[in-house]
ZAPABA-464413 format. One record per residue (C-alpha): x, y, z; residue in three letters. Coordinates in steps of 0.02 Angstrom, whole numbers, plus 32768, in hexadecimal, padded with zeros to 4 digits. Example, Ala and Ser with C-alpha at 12.3 -4.5 7.8 and 13.67 -1.06 7.14 Angstrom:
BEGIN
82677F1F8186Ala/82AC7FCB8165Ser/
END
This chain:
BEGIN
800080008000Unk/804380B67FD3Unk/804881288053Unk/7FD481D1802AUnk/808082368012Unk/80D481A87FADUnk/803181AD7F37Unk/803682637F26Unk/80F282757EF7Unk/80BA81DF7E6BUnk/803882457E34Unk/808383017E30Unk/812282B67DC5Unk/80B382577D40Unk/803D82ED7D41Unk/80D083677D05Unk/811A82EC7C91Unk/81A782A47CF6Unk/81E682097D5CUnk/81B981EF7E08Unk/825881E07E72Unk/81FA817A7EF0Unk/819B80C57EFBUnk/81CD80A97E62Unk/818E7FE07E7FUnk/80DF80187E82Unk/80EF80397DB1Unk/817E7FD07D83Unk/814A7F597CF3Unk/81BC7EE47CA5Unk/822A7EE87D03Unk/82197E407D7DUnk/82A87DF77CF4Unk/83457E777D3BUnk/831C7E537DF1Unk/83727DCC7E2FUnk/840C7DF77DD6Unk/84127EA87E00Unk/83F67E647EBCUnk/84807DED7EAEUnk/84EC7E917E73Unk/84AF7F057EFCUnk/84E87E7B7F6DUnk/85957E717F28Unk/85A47F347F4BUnk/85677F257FFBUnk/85EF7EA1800FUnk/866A7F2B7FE0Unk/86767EF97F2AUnk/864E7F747E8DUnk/85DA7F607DF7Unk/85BC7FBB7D3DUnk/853C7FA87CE1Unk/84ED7FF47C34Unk/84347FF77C0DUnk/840980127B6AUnk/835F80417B1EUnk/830380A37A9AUnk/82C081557AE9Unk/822381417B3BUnk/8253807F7B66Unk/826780C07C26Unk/831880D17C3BUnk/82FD815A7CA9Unk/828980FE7D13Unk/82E780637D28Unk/837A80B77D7BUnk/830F811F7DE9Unk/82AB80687E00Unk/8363801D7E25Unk/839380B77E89Unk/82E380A77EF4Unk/83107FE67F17Unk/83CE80207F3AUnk/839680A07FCDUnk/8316801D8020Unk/83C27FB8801AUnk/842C80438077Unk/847280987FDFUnk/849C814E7FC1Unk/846C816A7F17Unk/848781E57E8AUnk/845A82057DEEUnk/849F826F7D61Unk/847082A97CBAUnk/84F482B97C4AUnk/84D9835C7BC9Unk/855383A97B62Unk/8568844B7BCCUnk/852784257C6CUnk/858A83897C82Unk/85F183537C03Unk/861D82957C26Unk/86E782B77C0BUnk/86F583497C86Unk/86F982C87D2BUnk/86F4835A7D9DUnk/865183A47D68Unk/860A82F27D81Unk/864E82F87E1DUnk/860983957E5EUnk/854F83517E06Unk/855982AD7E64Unk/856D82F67F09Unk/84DE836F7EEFUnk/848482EF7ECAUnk/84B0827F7F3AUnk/840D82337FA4Unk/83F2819F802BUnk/836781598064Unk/831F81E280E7Unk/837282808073Unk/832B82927FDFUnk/83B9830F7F7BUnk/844283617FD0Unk/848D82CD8042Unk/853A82EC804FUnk/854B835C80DBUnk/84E982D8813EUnk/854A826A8104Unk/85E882A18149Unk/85A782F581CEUnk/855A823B8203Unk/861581FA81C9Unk/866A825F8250Unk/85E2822682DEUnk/8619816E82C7Unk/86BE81AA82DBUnk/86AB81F78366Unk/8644816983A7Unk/86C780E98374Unk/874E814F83D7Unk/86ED81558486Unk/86C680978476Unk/87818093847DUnk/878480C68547Unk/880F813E853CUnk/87BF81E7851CUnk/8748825385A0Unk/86B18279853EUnk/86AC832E8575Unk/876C834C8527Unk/872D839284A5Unk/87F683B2845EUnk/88308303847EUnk/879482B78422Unk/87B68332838FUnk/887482ED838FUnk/88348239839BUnk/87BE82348315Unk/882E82AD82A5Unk/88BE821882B7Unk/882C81878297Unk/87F4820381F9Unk/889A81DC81B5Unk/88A9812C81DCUnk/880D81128178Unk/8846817580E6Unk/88D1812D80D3Unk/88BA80E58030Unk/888A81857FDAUnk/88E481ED8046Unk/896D81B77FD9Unk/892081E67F31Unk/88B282707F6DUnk/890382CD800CUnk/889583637FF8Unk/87F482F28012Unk/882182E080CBUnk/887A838080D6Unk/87BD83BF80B0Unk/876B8352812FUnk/87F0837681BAUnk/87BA843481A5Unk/86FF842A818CUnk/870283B6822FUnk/876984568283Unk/870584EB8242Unk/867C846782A3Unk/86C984698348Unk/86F8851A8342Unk/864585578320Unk/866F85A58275Unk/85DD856481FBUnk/85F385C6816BUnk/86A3858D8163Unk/867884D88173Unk/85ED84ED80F8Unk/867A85458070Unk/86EF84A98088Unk/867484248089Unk/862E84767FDFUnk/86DB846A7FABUnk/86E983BC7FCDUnk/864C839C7F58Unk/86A483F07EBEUnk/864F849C7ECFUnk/86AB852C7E7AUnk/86DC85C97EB8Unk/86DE85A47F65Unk/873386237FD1Unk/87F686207FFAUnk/87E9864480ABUnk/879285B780C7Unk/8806852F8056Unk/889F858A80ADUnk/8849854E8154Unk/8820849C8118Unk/88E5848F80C5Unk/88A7848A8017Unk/88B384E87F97Unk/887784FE7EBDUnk/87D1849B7E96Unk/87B683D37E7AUnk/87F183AE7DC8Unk/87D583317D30Unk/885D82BC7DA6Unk/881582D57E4EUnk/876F82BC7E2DUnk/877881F57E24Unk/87EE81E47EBFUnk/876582687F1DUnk/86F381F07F00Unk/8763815C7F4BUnk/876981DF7FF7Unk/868381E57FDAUnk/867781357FD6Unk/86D281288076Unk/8678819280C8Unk/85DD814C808AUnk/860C809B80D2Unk/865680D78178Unk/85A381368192Unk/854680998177Unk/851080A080D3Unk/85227FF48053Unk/856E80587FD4Unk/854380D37F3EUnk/84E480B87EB6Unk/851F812E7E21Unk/84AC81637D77Unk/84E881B07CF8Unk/846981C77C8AUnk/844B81EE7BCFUnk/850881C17BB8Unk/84CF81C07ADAUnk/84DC827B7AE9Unk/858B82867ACEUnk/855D82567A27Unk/8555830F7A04Unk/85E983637A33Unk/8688838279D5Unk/86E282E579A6Unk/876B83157A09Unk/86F7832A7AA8Unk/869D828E7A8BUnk/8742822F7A8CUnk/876882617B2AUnk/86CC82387B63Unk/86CC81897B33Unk/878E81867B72Unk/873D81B57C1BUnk/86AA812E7C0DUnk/872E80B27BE8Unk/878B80E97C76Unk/870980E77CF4Unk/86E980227CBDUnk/87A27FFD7CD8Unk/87A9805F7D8BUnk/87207FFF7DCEUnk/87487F4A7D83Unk/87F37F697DDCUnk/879E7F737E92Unk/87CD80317E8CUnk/871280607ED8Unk/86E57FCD7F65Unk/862D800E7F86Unk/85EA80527EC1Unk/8564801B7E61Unk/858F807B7DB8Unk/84E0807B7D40Unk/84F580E87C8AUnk/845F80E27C17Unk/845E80F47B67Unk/840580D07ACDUnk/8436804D7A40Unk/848180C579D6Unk/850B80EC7A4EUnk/852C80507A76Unk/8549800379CAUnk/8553809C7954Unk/85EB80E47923Unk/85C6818C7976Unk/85CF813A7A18Unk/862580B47A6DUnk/865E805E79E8Unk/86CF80F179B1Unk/873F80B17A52Unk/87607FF07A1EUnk/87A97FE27AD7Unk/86FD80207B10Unk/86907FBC7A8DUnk/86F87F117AD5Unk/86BC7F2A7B86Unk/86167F5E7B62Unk/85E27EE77AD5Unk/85547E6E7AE8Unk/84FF7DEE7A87Unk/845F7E287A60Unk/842A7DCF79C2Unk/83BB7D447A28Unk/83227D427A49Unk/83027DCC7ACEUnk/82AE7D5D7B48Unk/836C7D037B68Unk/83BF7DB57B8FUnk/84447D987C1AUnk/84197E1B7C9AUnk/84C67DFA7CF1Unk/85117E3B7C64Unk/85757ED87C60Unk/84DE7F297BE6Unk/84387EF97BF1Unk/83AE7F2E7B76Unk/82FB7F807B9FUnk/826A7F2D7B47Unk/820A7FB77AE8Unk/81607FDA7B29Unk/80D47F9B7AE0Unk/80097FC17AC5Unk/7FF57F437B5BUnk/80857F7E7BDEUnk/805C80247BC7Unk/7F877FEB7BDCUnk/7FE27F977C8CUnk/8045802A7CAFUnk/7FA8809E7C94Unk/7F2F80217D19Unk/7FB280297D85Unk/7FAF81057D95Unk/7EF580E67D8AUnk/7EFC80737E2FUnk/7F6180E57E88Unk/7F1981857E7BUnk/7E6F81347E7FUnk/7EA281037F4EUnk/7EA381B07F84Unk/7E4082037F1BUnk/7DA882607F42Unk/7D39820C7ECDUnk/7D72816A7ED4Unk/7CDB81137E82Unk/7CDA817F7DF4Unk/7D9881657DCDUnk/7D6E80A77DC3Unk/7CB480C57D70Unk/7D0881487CD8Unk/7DB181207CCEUnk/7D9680637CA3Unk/7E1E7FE77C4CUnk/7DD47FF97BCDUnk/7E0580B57BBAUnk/7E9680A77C06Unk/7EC380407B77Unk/7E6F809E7B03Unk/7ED0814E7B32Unk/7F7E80F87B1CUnk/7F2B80AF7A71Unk/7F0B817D7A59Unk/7FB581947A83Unk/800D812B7A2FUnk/7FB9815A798EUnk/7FEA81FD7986Unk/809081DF7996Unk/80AC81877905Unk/808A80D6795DUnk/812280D979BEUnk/80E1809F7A70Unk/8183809E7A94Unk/818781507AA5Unk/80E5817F7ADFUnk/80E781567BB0Unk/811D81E57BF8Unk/809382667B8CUnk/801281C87BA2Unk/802A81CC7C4EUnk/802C82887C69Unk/7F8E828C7BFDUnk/7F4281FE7C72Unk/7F5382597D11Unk/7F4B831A7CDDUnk/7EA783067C45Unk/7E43827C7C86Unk/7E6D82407D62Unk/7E7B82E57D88Unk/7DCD83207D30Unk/7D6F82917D64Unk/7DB082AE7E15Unk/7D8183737E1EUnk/7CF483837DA5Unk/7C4683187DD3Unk/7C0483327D2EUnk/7CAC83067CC1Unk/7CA582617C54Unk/7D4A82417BE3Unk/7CDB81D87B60Unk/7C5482827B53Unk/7CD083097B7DUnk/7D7D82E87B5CUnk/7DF082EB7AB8Unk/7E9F82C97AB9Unk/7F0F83687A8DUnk/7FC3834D7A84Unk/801784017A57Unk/80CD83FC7A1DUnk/810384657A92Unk/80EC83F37B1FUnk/815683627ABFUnk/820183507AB6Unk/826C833C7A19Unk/825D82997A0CUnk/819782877A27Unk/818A831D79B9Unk/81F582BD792FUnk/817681FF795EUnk/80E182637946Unk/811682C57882Unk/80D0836E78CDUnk/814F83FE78BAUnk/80E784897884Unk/805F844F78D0Unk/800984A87956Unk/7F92841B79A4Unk/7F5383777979Unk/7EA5833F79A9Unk/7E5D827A79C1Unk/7DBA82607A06Unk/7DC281C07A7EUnk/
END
């Protein structure tokens, strides 16, 4: 059962067109065949072991919603999670600091929702501090001796990246003593240092020891020091998305070499055990992955990513290092419609009505609608299907007594409210609006 709140995130994404970040189980479908594998792989990163993985689909296949579906599971699992959308100026894929600084921004855990990273290390120091007074040695109320004592077991648990990151501890030794010396705004300046942020202020890196801003190097062995931290504050690890990787497809051939370079590179540093704790995820669609825009300009890249996927579909391996969405059909995206139906239907204020007007039968029937007008590509048509399901028809039979969909409504899908690639399904550049009665 969905909690009230749950239901109305659900219900306020679909309605403005987007993917619900949240109980994402409640509209999975099609899914049941990736479970038990990507369990199995979860597993192995709670164990301290690291996994990457490519998903591949056509746009509108739910790419976007499987990771957040995957990310959902993840957090129920103890994961921090993050998820990042590659672009070709916001975050170009080869510039590893700017992925950096997007990851931790983005960065989310089970009872923080965007934003966790300060709790994070802020939780990080408490079991440090913890782990020190279990030792016996150290009066709680000496308050300098406990900042010595965890500032020595800070180092013994960096260790490893102290080596190839110094400044990553540097950071936390001075965010932990603008803490104790009840100077916020300095602690808040390094810790957004330590995140990647730009232009943070020098008086506060001269305090912390550091100095410049995280590059292109830094960025990966950063991420080394956040995955400590992560496990050392009890989380199971960090699930990773980088999403809509096939947009490097777009840039300069000299950019998009060094953006595969960089894919490539991320593979290699986490098959060599280089990040204990990371569940890497990119998505994709089939063009980058076997055109020669994409990954197979990089034959190094193409050999670690390839995959068989001239079988049948049915016999796709989902322990493999890329996995394929099915395409939806007339009848998932029928299922996919009950299923919004059902849920806003057990809260609503008109309950009967929802179930009375807003039959299978038209639920089927709109995503028919749908479909049709653009271009019969189901595939395409979910998220405007759903977005029409909610905002046109549950939300008028819900408010209005009088409203029936069969007598009242007509599907209007303006090209405005499409993106380029629904715009391009449904032939209507130049067109204003397209009308289909029900």
């Amino acid at each position: 059962m969905i909690s009230p709140q749950r239901r109305q995130e659900i219900i306020d994404a679909l309605r403005r067109g987007t993917v619900p970040r949240t109980s994402l189980d409640a509209l999975a479908v099609g899914l049941e065949r990736f479970e038990a594998a990507l369990e199995e792989e979860l597993r192995k990163v709670v164990s301290g072991g690291s996994v990457f993985k490519a998903v591949r689909g056509e746009y509108g296949c739910g790419k976007t919603f499987f990771s957040r579906w995957l990310g959902d599971r993840a957090r129920k699992m103890g994961f921090a999670t993050s998820e990042v959308q590659i672009s070709e100026t916001e975050t170009p894929l080869h510039r590893l600091e700017t992925v950096y600084r997007r990851l931790t921004e983005r960065l989310a855990t089970a009872d923080t929702p965007r934003g966790a990273m300060r709790n994070l290390v802020d939780g990080w120091f408490f079991t440090l501090e913890e782990d020190v007074l279990a030792e016996g040695t150290i009066d709680p109320g000496d308050q300098s001796r406990l900042l010595e004592r965890t500032g020595e077991l800070l180092e013994q648990r960096l260790e490893k990246v102290n080596r190839a990151a110094p400044m990553f501890s540097a950071a936390l030794r001075g965010y932990r003593r603008a803490r104790a010396e009840g100077d916020p705004g300095t602690a808040e300046a390094i810790l957004a240092w330590l995140s990647g942020q730009p232009n943070v202020a020098a008086a506060a890196k001269r305090l912390a020891g550091v100095k410049g801003d995280i590059d292109h190097f830094g960025a990966l062995s950063f991420l080394q020091g956040v995955l400590i931290v992560l496990r050392d504050s009890g989380q199971a690890g960090m699930l990773l998305v980088l999403d809509e990787v096939e947009t490097i497809q777009r840039v300069r051939g000299d950019v998009r070499d060094k953006s595969l370079n960089a894919l490539r590179q991320w593979i290699d540093e986490v098959d060599s055990g280089r990040f204990p704790g990371l569940y890497l995820v990119i998505t994709g669609t089939p063009a980058f992955f076997d055109g020669h825009q994409g990954v197979q300009r990089l034959e190094p890249l193409a050999q670690r990513l390839h995959v068989d996927f001239q079988t049948d579909a049915r016999f796709d391996n989902p322990r493999a290092v890329q996995i394929r969405l099915p395409a939806f059909d007339l009848e998932r995206l029928s299922m996919v419609g009950r299923k919004v139906r059902d849920i806003y239907q057990s809260h609503a204020a008109a309950p009967e009505r929802i179930g009375r007007l807003c039959d299978d039968a038209l639920v089927r029937d709109l995503a028919l609608a749908v479909g049709g007008k653009l271009g019969g590509k189901v595939g395409v048509a979910p998220r405007i299907y759903l977005k029409k399901l909610v905002a046109d028809v549950l939300d008028r039979i819900d408010q209005f007594a009088d409203f029936d969909p069969r007598a009242h409504y007509a599907l209007k899908i303006d090209e405005a409210e499409l993106t380029g690639i629904e715009r391009q399904a449904m032939g209507a550049a130049g067109v204003d609006q397209i009308e289909l009665e029900l």
